[in-house]
C-alpha positions in Angstrom: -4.4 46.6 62.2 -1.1 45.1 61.6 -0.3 41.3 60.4 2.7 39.3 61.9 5.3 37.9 60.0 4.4 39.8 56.7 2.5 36.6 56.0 -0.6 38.6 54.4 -3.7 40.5 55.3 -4.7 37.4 57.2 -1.3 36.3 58.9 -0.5 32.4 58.8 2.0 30.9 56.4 3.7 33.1 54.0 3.0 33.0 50.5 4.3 30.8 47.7 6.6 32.7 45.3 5.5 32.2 41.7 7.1 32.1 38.3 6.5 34.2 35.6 4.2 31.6 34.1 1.8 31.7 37.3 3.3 28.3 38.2 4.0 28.0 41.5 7.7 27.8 42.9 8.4 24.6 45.0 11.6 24.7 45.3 11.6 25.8 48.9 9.1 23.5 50.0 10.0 19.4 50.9 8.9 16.9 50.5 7.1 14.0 47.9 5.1 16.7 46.3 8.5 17.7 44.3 7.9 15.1 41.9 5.2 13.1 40.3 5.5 9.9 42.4 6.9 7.0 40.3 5.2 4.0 39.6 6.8 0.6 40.7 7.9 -2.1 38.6 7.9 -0.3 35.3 11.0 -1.5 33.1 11.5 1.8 31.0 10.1 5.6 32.3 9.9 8.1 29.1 10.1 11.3 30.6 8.8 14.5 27.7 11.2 16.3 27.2 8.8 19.4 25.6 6.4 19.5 28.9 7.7 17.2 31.7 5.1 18.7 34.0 2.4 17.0 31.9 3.3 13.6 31.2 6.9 12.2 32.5 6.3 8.3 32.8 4.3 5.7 31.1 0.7 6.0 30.2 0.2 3.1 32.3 1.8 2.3 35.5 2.4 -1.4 35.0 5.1 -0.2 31.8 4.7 -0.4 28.3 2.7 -2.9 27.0 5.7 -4.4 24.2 4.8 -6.1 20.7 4.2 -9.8 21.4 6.5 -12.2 18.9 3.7 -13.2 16.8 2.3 -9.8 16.3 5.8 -8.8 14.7 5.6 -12.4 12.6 2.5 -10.8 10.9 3.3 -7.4 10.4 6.4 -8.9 8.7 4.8 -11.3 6.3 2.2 -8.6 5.7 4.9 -5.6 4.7 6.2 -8.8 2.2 3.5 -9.5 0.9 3.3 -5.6 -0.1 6.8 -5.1 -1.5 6.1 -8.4 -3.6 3.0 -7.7 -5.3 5.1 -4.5 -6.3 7.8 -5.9 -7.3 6.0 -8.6 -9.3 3.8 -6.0 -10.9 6.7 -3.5 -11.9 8.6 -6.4 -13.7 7.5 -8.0 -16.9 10.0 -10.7 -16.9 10.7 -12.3 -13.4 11.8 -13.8 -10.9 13.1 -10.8 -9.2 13.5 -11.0 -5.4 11.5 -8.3 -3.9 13.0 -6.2 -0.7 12.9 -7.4 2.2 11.3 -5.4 5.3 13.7 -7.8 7.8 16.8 -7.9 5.3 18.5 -11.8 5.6 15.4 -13.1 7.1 15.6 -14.9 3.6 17.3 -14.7 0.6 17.4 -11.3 -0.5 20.4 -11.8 -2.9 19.1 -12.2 -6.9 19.5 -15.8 -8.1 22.1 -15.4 -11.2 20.0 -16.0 -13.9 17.4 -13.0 -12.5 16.7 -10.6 -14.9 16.9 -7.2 -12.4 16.9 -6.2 -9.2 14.2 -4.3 -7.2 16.0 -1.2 -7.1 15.8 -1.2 -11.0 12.2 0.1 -11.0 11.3 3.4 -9.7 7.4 1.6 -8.1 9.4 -0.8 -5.7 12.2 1.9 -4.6 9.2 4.7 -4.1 7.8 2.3 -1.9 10.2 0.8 -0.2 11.1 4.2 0.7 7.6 5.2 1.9 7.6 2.2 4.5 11.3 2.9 5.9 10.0 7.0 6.2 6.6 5.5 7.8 8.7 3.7 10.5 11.0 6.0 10.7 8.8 9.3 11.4 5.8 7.3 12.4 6.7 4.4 14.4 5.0 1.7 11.9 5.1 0.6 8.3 1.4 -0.9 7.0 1.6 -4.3 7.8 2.8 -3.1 11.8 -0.5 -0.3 11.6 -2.4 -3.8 11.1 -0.7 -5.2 13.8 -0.9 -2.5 16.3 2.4 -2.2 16.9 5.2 0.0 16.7 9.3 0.9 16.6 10.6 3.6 19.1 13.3 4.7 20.6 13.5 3.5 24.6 14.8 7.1 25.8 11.2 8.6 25.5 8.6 6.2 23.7 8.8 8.5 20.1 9.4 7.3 16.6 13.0 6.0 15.8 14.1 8.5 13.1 15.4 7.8 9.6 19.1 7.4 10.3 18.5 5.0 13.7 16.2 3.5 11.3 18.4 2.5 8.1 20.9 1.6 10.7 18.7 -1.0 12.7 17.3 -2.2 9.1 21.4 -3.4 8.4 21.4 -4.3 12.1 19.5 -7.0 11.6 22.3 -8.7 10.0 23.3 -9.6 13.9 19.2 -11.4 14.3 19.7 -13.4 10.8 22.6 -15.7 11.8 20.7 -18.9 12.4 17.8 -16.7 13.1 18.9 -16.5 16.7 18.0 -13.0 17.0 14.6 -13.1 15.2 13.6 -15.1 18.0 15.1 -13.5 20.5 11.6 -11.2 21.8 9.9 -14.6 22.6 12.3 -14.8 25.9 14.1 -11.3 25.6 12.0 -9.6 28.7 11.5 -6.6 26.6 11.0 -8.7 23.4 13.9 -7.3 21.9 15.9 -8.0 19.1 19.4 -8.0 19.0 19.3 -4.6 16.5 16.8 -3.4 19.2 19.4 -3.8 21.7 22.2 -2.3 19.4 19.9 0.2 18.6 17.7 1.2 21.8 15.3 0.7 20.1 11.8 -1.8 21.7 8.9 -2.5 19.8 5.4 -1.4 21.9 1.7 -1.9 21.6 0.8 1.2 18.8 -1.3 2.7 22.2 1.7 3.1 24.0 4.0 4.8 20.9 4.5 8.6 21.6 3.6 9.6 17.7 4.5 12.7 16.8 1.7 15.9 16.6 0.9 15.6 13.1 0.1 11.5 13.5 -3.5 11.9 15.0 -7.3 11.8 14.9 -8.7 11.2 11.7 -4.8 10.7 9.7 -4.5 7.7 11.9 -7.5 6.5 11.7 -7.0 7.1 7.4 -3.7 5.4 7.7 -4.8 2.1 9.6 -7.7 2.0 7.5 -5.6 2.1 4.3 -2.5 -0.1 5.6 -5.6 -3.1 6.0 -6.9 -1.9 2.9 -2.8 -2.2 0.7 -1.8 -5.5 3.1 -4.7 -7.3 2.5 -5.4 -6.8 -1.3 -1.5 -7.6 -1.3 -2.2 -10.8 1.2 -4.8 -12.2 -1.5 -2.7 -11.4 -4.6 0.6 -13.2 -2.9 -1.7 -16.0 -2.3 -4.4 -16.3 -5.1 -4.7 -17.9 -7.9 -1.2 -18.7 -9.4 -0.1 -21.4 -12.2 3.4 -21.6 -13.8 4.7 -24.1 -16.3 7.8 -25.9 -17.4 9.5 -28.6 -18.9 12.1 -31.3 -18.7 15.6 -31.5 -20.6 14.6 -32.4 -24.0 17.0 -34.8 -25.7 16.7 -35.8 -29.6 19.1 -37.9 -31.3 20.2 -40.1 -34.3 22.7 -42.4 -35.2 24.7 -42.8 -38.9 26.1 -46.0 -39.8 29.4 -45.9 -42.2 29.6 -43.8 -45.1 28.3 -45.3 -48.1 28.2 -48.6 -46.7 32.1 -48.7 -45.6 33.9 -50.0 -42.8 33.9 -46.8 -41.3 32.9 -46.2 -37.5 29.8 -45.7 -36.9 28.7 -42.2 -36.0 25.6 -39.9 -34.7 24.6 -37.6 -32.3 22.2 -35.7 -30.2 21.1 -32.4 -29.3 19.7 -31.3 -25.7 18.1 -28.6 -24.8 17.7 -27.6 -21.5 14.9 -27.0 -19.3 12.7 -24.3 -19.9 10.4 -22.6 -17.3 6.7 -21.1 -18.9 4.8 -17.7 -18.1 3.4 -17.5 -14.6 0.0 -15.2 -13.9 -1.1 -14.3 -10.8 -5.1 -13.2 -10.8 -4.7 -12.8 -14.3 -1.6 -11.1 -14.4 1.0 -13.2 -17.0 5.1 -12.4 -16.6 7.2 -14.5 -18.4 10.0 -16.2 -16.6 13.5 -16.5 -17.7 14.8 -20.4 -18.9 16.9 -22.2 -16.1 20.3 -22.0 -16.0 21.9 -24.1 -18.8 23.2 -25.0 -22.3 22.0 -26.7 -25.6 24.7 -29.4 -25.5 25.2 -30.8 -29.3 27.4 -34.3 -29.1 28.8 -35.2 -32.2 29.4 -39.1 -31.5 32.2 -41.5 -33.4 33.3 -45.4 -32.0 36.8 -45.3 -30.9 39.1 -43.5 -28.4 40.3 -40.2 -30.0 38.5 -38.5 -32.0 39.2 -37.9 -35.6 40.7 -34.1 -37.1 38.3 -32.8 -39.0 35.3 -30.2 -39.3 32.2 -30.6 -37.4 29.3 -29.1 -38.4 25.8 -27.7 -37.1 22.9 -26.3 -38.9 20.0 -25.2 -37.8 16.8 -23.9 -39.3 12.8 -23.6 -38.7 10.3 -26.8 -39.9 9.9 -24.5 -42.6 13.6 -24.4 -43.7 13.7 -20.5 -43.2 17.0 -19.2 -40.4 18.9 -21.6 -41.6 22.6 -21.0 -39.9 25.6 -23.3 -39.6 28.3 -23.4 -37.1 31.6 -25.4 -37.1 33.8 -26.5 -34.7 37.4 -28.0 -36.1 39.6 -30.5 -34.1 42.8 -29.7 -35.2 44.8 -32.6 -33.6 43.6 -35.1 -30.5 45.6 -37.7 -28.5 45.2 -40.9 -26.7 46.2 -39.0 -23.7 43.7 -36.9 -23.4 45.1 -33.9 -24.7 43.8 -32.0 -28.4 43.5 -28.7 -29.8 40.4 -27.4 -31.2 39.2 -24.9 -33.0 35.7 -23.0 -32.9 34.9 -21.1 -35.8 32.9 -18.1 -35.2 30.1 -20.5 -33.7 28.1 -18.9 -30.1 29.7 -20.9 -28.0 30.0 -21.1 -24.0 32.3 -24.4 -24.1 33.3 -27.0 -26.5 36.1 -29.5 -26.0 36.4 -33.5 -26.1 34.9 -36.6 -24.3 36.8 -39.6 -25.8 36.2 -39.7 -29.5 33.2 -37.4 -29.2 32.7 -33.4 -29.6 30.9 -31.5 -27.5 29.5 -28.1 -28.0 28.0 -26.2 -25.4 25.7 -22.7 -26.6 23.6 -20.4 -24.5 19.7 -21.1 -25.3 19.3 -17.6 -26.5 21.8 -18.5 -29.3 18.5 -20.8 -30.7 15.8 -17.9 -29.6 14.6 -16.9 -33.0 14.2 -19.9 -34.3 11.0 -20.4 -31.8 10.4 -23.4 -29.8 11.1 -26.1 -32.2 13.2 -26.2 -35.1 15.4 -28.7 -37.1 19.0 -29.9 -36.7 21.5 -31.6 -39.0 24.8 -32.6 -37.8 27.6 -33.5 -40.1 31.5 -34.2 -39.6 34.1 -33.8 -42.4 37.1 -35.9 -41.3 40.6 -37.6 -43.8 37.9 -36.0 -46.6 35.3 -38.3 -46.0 31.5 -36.9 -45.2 29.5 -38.6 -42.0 26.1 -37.9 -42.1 23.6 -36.4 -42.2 22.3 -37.1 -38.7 18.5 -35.5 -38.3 16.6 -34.3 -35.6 14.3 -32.1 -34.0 15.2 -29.6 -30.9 11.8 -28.6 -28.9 12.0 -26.4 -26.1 8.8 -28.2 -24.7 8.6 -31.7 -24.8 5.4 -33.5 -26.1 
C-alpha cells in the first residue's frame, strides 16, 4: 500500500521537522502558539536570557510586586543601625560618623573635631564592603533580607552588579537634595528613586528578584535567618541603654588691687576652660569622647584703655605643686587706636592679642592635658618694673 502526500504510514498532515534538541520546529506553522501569550497590564516583562523557553515574563501576571516606601525606610534604618554598632565598636575614642547605606540621607561628613573616619578601621570597611557585594551579587544587604525586599536591574529582574551598584550608591546624591528623591517611590508608579531611574534599576518584593543559582534553598534561608539575627542585636545596641556626660564652661577668677597698697590700677584675671564632654557606654561598652571645640581663654585684666608694655605671665601646676610650667606673653607697644604689637614667647598658643587694656591668651585644652582635670593657676604681669599680682585660682575641667 502506498501513502499520499508522503505525509507518513498513515497519510494526513505532514510531519513537524525537529531540531537537534528533539524540540519541535514552529517556524513554519502560524499562529498565537509562536509565543507564550503575554500577560496584560504588566509594567516591566523580564525575558531569560539563558532559557527563554522556560520562563520569559513575570512570575506573576499582574507585574512585579515593587518594594513599598516603608519597607525601604526599615531596611535602611536597620543596615544603619549595623554599620554603627561597628563603627562604634571599632573606635575607642568617638564620635565617628559611621557609613551610610543611603549616602547624604544625613550627614555623613566627620564633624571637625572627630577623631577618624570609618574607613580608618579595617571592621567597618570589611563590612561595608560585604553589604555593597550582598546587594550587588545578591539583590539585598541584611537589613533589605529583613524586609523582603530587593535591588535589580529592570532589563530582566537579576541582581544589579557591583559597578551599577557603587554607581547608584553616589547616584543618590540626585534623591538627597531636599530629600526629594527619597520620597519619590511613595508616588513614582514604580516606586522609584531618582538613582533607580538613572540607574534602571526598581526595587521588588525579594519573591519576585531573579537571584542568581548559587542564592537558594537552605543559603537563603541561612542568610535571612542571620541578617534578623546581625540587624536586630544591632537595633537593641543602637537603642539600649546609653548615658554620656558633660559639663559647662568653667570660669575661675580673681582680682588684685594696687601693688603694695599704691595708686596703681587695679588688676586681675580669669581663666576659662571650655566645655568638656565625658565617656559614653553603650550596654556596658565605655568610649571616651573627644572635648568640644574650644580654647582655655586666660584674660589678664588692668583699668584703663591701653594696655601697659610689659610681660605677662602664666603658671600652671597640679594641687600638689608638681608640672609646674610658665608661659609669657610680652606687649611690646599698644595704642589708643587700637593697634599693638605683641610678643608670645614660646607659650602653646592658638591666639593672643588685645581687648582694651586687657590680654588675652587663647591655648588648645590639650596644652593643660597632663595636668588632669583640675590644677592651679597664677597670673602675674611685669609692667614700667613693677610686679601685679599674684592672682590665684583654680581651672577644673568639670565644674562642682
Amino acid at each position: 500500500m502506498t501513502t499520499a502526500g508522503g505525509g507518513g504510514a498513515t497519510g494526513g498532515e505532514p510531519s513537524t521537522p525537529a531540531h537537534a534538541d528533539g524540540r519541535a520546529d514552529r517556524s513554519h506553522t502560524e499562529g498565537p502558539a509562536d509565543e507564550p501569550p503575554r500577560p496584560s497590564g504588566v509594567a516591566i516583562a523580564w525575558p531569560d536570557p539563558d532559557r527563554p523557553e522556560a520562563r520569559p515574563w513575570w512570575p506573576r501576571a499582574a507585574g512585579p510586586a515593587y518594594a513599598s516606601w516603608g519597607a525601604r525606610v526599615v531596611a535602611h534604618l536597620l543596615d544603619t543601625a549595623a554599620l554603627g554598632a561597628v563603627t562604634y565598636l571599632a573606635f575607642a575614642v568617638q564620635p565617628v560618623t559611621a557609613p551610610s547605606p543611603a549616602p547624604f540621607f544625613a550627614a555623613g561628613i566627620d564633624a571637625p573635631r572627630a577623631p577618624g573616619s570609618w574607613w580608618e578601621s579595617p571592621w567597618v570597611v570589611l563590612t561595608f564592603v560585604v553589604l555593597v557585594l550582598l546587594q550587588a551579587y545578591v539583590g539585598s544587604t541584611p537589613g533589605k533580607l529583613v524586609a523582603g525586599i530587593a535591588v535589580v536591574r529592570d532589563s530582566d529582574g537579576r541582581p544589579a552588579g557591583l559597578v551599577r551598584t557603587v554607581v547608584r550608591w553616589f547616584a543618590h546624591l540626585l534623591d538627597a537634595i531636599v530629600y526629594v528623591g527619597y520620597l519619590r517611590p511613595l508616588w513614582q508608579a514604580e516606586r522609584r528613586t531618582f538613582a533607580d531611574s538613572l540607574l534602571s534599576t526598581v526595587v521588588v518584593r525579594r519573591a519576585d528578584a531573579r537571584t542568581p543559582a548559587w542564592w537558594t534553598g537552605g543559603l537563603v534561608r541561612g542568610g535571612v535567618a542571620a541578617s534578623v539575627v546581625v540587624c536586630v542585636a544591632a537595633a537593641a545596641f543602637q537603642l539600649g541603654p546609653y548615658s554620656a556626660s558633660s559639663s559647662d564652661t568653667v570660669t575661675s577668677d580673681c582680682m588684685v588691687p594696687g601693688t603694695d597698697g599704691s595708686a596703681g590700677p587695679a588688676a586681675g584675671g580669669s581663666v576659662a576652660v571650655p566645655a568638656q564632654e565625658g565617656p559614653v557606654s553603650r550596654w556596658g561598652v565605655v568610649r571616651r569622647q573627644t572635648r568640644s571645640e574650644g580654647w582655655v581663654e586666660v584674660r589678664w585684666e588692668r583699668t584703663g584703655a591701653v594696655a601697659s608694655p610689659g610681660a605677662y605671665r602664666l603658671r600652671v601646676a597640679r594641687p600638689d605643686g608638681s608640672g609646674a610650667r610658665t608661659f609669657q606673653v610680652d606687649v611690646v607697644s599698644a595704642a589708643a587706636d587700637g593697634t599693638a604689637e605683641l610678643e608670645n614667647r614660646g607659650a602653646p598658643l592658638e591666639d593672643f592679642g588685645l581687648e582694651g587694656a586687657t590680654v588675652v591668651a587663647r591655648f588648645a585644652p590639650e596644652a593643660f592635658d597632663e595636668l588632669g582635670d583640675r590644677w592651679e593657676w597664677t597670673l602675674t604681669s611685669e609692667t614700667d618694673g613693677t610686679v601685679t599680682g599674684p592672682c590665684t585660682g583654680t581651672a577644673e575641667r568639670w565644674g562642682a
